[in-house]
C-alpha positions in Angstrom: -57.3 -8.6 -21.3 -57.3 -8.1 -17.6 -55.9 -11.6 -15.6 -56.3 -11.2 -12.2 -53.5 -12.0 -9.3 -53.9 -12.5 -6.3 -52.3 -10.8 -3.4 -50.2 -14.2 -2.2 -48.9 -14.5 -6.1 -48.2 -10.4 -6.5 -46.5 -10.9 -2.7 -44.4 -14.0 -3.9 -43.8 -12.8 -7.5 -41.8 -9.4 -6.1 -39.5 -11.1 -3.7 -38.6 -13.6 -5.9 -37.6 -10.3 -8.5 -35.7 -8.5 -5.8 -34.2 -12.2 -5.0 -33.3 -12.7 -8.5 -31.8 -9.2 -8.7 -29.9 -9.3 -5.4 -28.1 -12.9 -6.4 -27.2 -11.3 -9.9 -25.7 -8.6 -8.5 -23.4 -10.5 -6.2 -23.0 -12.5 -8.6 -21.1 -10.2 -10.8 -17.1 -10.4 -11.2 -16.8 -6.4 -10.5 -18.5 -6.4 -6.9 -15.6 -9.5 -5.9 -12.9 -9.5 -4.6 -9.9 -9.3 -6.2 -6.8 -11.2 -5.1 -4.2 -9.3 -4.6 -1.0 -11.3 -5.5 2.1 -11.1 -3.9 4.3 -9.8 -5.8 8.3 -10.9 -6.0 9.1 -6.7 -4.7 6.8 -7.7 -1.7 8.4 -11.4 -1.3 11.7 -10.1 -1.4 11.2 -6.8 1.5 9.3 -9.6 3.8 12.1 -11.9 3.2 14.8 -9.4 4.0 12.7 -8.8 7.0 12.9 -12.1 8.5 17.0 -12.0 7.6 17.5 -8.8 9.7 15.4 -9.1 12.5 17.3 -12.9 12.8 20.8 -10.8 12.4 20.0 -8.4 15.3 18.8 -11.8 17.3 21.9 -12.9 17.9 23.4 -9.5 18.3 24.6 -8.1 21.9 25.6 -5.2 22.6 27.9 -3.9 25.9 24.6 -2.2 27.3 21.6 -4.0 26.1 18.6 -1.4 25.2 15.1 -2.6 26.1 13.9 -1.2 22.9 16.0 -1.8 19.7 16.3 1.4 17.6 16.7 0.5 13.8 17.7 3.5 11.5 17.2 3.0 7.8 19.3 5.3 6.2 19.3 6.4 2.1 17.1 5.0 -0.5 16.6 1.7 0.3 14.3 -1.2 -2.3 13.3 -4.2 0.6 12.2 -1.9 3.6 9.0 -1.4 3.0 7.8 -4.2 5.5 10.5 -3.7 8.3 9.6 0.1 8.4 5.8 -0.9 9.6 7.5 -1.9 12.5 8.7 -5.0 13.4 8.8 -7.5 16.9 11.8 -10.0 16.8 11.4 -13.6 18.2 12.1 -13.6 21.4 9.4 -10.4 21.5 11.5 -7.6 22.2 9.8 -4.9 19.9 12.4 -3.2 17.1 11.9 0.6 16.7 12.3 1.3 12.6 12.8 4.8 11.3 14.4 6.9 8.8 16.7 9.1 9.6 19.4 10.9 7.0 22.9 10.3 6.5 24.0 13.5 8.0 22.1 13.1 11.4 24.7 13.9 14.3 22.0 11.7 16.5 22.8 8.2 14.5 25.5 7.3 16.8 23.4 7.7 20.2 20.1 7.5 18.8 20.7 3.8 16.6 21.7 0.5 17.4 21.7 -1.1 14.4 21.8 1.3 11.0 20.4 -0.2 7.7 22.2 1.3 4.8 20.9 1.6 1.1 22.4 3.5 -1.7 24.8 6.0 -0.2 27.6 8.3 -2.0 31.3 7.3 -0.7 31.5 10.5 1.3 28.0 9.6 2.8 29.3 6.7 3.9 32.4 7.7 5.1 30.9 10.3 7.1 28.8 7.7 8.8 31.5 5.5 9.5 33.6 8.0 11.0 30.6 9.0 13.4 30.3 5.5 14.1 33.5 4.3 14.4 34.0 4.7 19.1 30.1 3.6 19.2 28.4 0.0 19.2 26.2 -0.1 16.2 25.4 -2.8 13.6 25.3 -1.7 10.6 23.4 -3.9 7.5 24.1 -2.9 4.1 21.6 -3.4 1.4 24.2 -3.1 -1.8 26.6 -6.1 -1.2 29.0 -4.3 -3.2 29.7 -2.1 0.3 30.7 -4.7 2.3 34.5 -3.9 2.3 33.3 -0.6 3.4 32.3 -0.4 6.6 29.1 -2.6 7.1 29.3 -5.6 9.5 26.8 -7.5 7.1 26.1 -7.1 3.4 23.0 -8.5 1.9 22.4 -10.6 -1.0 18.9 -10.5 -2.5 18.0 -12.6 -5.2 14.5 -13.5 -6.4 13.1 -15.3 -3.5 15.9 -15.9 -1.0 18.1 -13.4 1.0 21.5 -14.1 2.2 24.7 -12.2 3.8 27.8 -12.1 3.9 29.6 -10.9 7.0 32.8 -8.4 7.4 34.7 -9.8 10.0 37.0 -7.0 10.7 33.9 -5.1 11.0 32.9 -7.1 13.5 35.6 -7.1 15.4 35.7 -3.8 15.4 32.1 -2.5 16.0 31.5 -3.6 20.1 29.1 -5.6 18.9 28.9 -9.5 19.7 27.7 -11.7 17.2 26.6 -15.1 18.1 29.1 -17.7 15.8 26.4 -19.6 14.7 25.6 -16.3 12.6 29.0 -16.3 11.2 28.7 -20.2 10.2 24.9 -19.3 8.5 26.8 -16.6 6.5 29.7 -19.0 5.5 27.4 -21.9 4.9 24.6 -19.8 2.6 27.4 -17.8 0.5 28.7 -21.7 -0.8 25.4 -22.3 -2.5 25.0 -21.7 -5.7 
């Protein structure tokens, strides 16, 4: 049995196939889009992020540099996003690199050091290199704060705070705003 079409139904009938195929295609879950959650690794390096960049805010050093240097030195677990580089508030762009422990250049070439797991002759050594020169230094294992670092961090699940060394302080050449030494006071009373 031959039925015969005509050209406007043959011409109607294939675009509404290829329509019908096209929308089922798209509409299939593998062609979307996954989300990509964030996850509480990637809250936590983005939240330690905001806490340094605010800590070297209100930091001044004898000579200012136009372009903060950040060295990130050791294995580190929340630098991931400040080592994409990083602008602070008031725009002044932070330099962020890597650099090792034993690097004779840390004490010209850094003005702030962020520290992660270091052996105790590591960080000696550092200190020591650093101890004429003005250089903040953040340390990422609160556990080193009688060591050395002018600023220890505390990372919990979704909030970052510090705790501050005040002889540190007062001995590194760096000025820190008091309003920085109040936040640090003020968050290590909370629960």
């Amino acid at each position: 049995m031959d039925v015969a079409v005509s050209s406007t139904e043959q011409y109607f009938g294939w675009r509404f196939r290829l329509l019908s195929l096209c929308l089922l295609l798209l509409s299939t879950p593998c062609l979307a889009e996954p989300e990509v959650p964030i996850n509480l690794a990637d809250q936590r390096a983005k939240a330690v992020t905001q806490v340094v960049l605010g800590i070297l805010s209100y930091a001044r050093w004898p000579t200012e540099p136009a372009q903060l240097q950040l060295c990130v030195i050791g294995p580190t677990e929340y630098t991931d996003d400040l080592l994409k580089g990083a602008t602070q508030s008031s725009g002044r762009p932070v330099q962020v690199r890597r650099v090792l422990a034993s690097d004779p250049g840390i004490a010209s070439d850094c003005n702030a050091v962020y520290l992660g797991k270091l052996s105790a002759d590591e960080r000696s050594g550092l200190f020591t290199s650093l101890n004429t020169k003005a250089v903040l230094s953040i340390s990422e294992d609160r556990d080193q704060c009688t060591v050395g670092s002018l600023f220890c961090l505390h990372v919990r699940d979704e909030q970052v705070s510090f705790e501050v060394n005040l002889d540190s302080v007062a001995r590194s050449g760096v000025r820190i705003h008091p309003s920085v030494l109040q936040l640090s006071r003020r968050r290590a009373a909370q629960p």
